[in-house]
N, C-alpha and C positions, 0 to 999 in steps of 0.2 A: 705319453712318454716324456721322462724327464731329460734333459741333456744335460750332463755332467762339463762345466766349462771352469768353474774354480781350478786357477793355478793349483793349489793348495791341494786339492786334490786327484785332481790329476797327476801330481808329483805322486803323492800315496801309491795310485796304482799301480805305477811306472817303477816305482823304487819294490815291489811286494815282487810285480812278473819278474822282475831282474832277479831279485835275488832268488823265485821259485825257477829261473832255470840255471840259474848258479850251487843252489844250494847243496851243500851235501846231506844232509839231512831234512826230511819233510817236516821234523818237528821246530828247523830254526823259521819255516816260513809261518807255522803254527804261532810261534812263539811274537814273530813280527808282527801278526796281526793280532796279538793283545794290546797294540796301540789305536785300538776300539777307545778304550779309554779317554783318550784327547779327542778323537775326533768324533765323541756323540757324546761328552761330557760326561762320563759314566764316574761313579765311587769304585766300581773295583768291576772284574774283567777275569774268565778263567774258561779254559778250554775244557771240555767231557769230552774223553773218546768213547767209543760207542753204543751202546743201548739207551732210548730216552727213559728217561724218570718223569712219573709225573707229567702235568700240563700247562706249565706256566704260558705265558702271555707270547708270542713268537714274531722277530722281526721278522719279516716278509720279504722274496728277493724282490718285492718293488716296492720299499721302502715305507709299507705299512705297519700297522702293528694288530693281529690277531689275539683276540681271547678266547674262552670257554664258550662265551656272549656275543663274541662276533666280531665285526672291526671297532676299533678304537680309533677314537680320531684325537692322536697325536696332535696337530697340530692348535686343536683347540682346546686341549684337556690336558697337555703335556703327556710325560712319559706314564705307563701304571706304575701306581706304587711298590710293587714286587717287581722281583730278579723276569727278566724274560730272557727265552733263547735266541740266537741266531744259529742257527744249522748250516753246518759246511759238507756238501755233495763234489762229490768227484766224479766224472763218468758215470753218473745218473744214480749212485750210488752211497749213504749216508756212512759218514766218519765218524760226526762228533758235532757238539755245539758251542758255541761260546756261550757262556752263562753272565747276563750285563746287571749289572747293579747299576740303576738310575742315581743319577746325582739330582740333590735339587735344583727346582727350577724349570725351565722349558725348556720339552724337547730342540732338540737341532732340528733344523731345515733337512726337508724331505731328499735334497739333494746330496747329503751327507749320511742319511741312512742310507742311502743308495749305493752309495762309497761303499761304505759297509756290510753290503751283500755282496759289492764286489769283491772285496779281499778275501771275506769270510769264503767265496766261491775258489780264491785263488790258494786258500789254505787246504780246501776241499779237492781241489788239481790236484795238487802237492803229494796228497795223499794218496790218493787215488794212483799216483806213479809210483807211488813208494810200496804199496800194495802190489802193484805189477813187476816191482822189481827194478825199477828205475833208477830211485836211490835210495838209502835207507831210510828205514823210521825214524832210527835216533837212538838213545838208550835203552833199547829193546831188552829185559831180561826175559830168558826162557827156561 
């Protein structure tokens, strides 16, 4: 188990829960955690609501990364070269994913994917209340 002690993100976390029980809407905390971006170095960042497509490569809630093939080790091979998902669960429940575009270079420190199963879980809350009736979705057309 890893321990999350960076200031830096620990702020992240603290600023996502604040604003998921602030928020009026589930898709502003949705939206807040497309700052995946900065804190895994990523080229570009986009949220899927529901049904998966496809098999890409899948960040893992403990900050691994899964293929077709099995684990990737991240830390010695960097990111894969394709888009991978991070899946946001609510009350045991699937939403959506974030769809990560790797930037070049080496991955980020495992402690910082980690961050990032954390938010991506707290966007999956989010939702998950909003689905219950909580607070809304957000631009909902019906």
């Amino acid at each position: 188990m890893v321990t999350v002690t960076d200031a830096g993100h620990l702020a992240r976390i603290h600023t996502t829960a604040r604003l998921a029980q602030r928020a009026t809407s589930a898709d502003a905390v949705v939206e807040h955690v497309g700052e995946l971006i900065e804190l895994l170095a990523l080229d570009g960042c986009r949220f899927e609501y529901g049904s998966l497509l496809g098999h890409p490569a899948r960040l893992e809630q403990d900050g691994e990364v899964s293929t077709a093939r099995g684990r990737w080790d991240v830390d010695r091979r960097g990111w894969p070269h394709e888009e991978l998902e991070l899946r946001a669960f609510g009350q045991g429940h699937y939403y959506g994913r974030y769809m990560l575009r790797p930037g070049p270079g080496e991955a980020v420190p495992q402690q910082a994917r980690l961050v990032a199963a954390i938010l991506a879980g707290q966007a999956g809350a989010a939702l998950a209340d909003a689905a219950a009736g909580a607070v809304p979705r957000g631009d909902e057309h019906s």
